[in-house]
N, C-alpha and C positions, 0 to 999 in steps of 0.2 A: 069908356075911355077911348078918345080918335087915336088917330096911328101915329100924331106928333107925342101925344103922351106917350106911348105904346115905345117911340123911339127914344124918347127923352130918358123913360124909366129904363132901357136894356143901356143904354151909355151911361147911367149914374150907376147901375150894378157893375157893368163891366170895371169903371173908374174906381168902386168900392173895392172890388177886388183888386186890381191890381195898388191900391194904398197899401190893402193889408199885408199882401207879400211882401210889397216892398215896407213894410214896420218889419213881419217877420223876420224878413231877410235882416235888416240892419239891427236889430233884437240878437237876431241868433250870430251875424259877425261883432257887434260889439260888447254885448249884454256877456254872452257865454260863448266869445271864441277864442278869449286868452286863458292859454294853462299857465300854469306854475313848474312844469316839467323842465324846461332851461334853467329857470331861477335859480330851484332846488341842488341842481343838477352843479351849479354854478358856485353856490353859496354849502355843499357840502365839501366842493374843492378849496375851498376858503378854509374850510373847517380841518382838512386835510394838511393845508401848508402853515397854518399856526399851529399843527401840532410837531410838525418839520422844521417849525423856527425859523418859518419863511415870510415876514409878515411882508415885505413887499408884495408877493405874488398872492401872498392872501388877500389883500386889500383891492388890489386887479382884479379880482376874481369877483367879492361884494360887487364892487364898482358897476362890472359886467352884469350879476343879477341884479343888482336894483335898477339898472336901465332896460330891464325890460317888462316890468311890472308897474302896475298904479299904483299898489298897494305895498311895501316894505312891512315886514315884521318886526316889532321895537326889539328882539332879541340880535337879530343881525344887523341892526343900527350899531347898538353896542358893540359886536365881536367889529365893524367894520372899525369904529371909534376907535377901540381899545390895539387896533393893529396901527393905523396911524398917528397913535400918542409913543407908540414905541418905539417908531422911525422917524419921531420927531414931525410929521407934517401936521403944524396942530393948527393951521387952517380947517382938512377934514376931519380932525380930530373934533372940533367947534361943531363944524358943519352935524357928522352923524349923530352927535350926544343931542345936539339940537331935538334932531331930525326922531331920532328915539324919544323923547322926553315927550315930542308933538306927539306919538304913538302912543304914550302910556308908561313908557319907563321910570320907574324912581330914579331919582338923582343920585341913588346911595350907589351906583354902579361906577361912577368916577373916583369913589374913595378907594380902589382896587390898586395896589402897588404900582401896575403899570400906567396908572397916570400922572404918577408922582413929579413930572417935569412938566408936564400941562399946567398942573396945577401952579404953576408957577410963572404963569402968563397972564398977557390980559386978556389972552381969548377967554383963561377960564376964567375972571373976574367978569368977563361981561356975561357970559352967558350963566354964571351963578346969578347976577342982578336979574336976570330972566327968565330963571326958573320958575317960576308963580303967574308968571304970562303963559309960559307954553304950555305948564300945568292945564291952566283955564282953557285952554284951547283945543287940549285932546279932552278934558269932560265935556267941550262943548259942541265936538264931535260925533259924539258916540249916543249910542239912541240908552239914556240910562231909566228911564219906564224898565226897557227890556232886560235891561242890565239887572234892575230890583228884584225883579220875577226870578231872573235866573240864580241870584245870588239867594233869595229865598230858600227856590226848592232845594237847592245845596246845601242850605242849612239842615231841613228836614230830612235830607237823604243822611249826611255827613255825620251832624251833633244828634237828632232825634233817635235816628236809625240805629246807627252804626257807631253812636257814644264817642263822638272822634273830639275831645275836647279841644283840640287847637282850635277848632270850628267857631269863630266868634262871628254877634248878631244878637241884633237888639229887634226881635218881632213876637208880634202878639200873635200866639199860634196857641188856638182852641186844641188841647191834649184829648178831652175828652170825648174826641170824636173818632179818633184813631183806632185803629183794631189793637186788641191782644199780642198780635204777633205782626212786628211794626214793621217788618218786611215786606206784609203784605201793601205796606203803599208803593214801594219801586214802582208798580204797576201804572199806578194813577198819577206817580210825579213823573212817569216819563211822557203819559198820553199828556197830560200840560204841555208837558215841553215841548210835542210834535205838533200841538196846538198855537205854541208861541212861532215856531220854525215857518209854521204856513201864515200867520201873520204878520211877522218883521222877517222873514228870510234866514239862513243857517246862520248861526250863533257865533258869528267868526271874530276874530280880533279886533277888523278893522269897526263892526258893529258894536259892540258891547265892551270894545277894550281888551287887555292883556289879561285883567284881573280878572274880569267877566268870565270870560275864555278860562283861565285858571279853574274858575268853580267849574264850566260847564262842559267839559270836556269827559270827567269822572262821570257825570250822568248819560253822557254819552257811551263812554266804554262801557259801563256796566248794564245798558241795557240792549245796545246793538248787537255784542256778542250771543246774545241770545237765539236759538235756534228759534223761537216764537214771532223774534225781530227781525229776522234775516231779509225780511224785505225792504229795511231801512236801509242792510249793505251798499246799494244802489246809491241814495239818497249819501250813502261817509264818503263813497268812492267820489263823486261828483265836486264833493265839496274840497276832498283830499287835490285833486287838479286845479280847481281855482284859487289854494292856497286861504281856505277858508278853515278845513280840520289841517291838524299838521301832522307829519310824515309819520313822529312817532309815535303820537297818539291812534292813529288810524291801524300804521301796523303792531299794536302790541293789544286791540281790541278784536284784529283778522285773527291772529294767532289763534288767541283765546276762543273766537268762532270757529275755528277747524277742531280744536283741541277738544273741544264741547262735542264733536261729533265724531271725535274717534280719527280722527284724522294729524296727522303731521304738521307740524306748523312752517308757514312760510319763510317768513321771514326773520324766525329765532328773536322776538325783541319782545323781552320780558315774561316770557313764558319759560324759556327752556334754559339748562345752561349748558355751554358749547366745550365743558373744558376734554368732554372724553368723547368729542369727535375725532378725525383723522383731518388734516390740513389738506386733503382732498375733497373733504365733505366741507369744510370751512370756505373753499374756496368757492363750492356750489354755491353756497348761500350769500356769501357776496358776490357773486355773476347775479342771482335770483335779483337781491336788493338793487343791485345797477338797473337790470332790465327792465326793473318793475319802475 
């Protein structure tokens, strides 16, 4: 090799590395550098002034977190909707029912008492004529391959397992292969899952849908809690900031992880009941949940 090659090849490495940092870098700022922690933050004070009968300041508050996320959850489309049908602004009344529907939301959330004057516009005349577009639009969104899989193993965890007859599903699943003691497949429908997880990415709403999410969330809690899992913790926490697992699912599968090991629970959500604490001890635990 002469020394023009010799320099040629140290300026194309030099140049390869600095590409790569600069991928990484804009990987690690846009890819993974927005939380969900203002959102949350935002859209639970939302939560707080509808139950104050404050829908104006609730609605201010939606507004604020959805302007700082790419991603909306069709649950808080609706609570924003349903605050602005009730003060009457049924421009964003239009706007979020839309905007949830493009998410995943059934339409049967408008039938709720407090739309009852909406319904009596043509905003909601038009965007009833357009239900079945925006339908199309969040299935044609959503990666539903992954969607199948997950609603599968649901099934088997759910109906096969655990006999949960609301569980409906039309699949051809070989019985005769199954162990004796049908618990023993947890094991094997969650290593899928972590299988599917590293193939399409964590299993979130905006991936697989509301419904998706709905199934795949129970196979989440019941095998992360597990002290054999605990290295997945990592892996719920991650996902719990990008607004990928949701707040209450993540803390009511932690709890259960401490609980399992003898330990006190964090953040009291669905594990314990609070009524024969002291309103001192109450108060800890919502400091805990704020800080957290």
């Amino acid at each position: 090799m002469d020394g023009n090659s010799i320099l040629l090849s140290a300026r194309t490495t030099k140049m390869l590395k600095v590409l790569i940092i600069s991928f990484l870098l804009f990987v690690g700022l846009n890819g993974f550098g927005q939380d969900y922690i203002d959102y949350y933050n935002y859209c639970n004070e939302g939560d707080k002034q509808i139950y104050l009968k404050n829908d104006k300041t609730a609605l201010e508050n939606f507004e604020k977190a959805f302007s700082l996320v790419k991603y909306v959850h069709a649950k808080q489309y609706e609570k924003a909707s349903m605050c602005a049908a009730r003060i009457q602004g049924y421009e964003k009344t239009y706007l979020f029912a839309k905007n949830a529907i493009l998410n995943g939301s059934s339409s049967k959330f408008l039938n709720q008492k407090d739309f009852k004057g909406f319904r009596k516009t043509e905003k909601h005349k038009s965007l009833k004529d357009s239900i079945t577009i925006f339908s199309n639009y969040h299935i044609q969104s959503i990666n539903l391959a992954y969607k199948r899989e997950i609603d599968s193993l649901q099934y088997i965890d759910q109906r096969i397992i655990r006999k949960n007859r609301s569980v409906k599903g039309n699949y051809n699943i070989d019985k005769s292969a199954f162990p004796k003691n049908l618990y023993g497949l947890d094991s094997l429908l969650f290593n899928r899952l972590i299988e599917l997880i590293n193939e399409y990415g964590f299993p979130s709403e905006k991936i697989i849908g509301p419904d998706g999410y709905s199934n795949v969330w129970v196979l989440l809690h019941l095998n992360i809690r597990l002290e054999k899992n605990s290295e997945y913790l990592t892996m719920a926490k991650e996902a719990l900031k990008k607004g990928e697992y949701l707040p209450k699912n993540y803390a009511w599968m932690y709890d259960q992880s401490l609980m399992f090991k003898k330990e006190k629970p964090l953040f009291y959500f669905g594990v314990a009941f609070t009524d024969d604490l002291s309103d001192m001890e109450k108060k800890k635990i919502d400091n805990v949940r704020k800080k957290y």
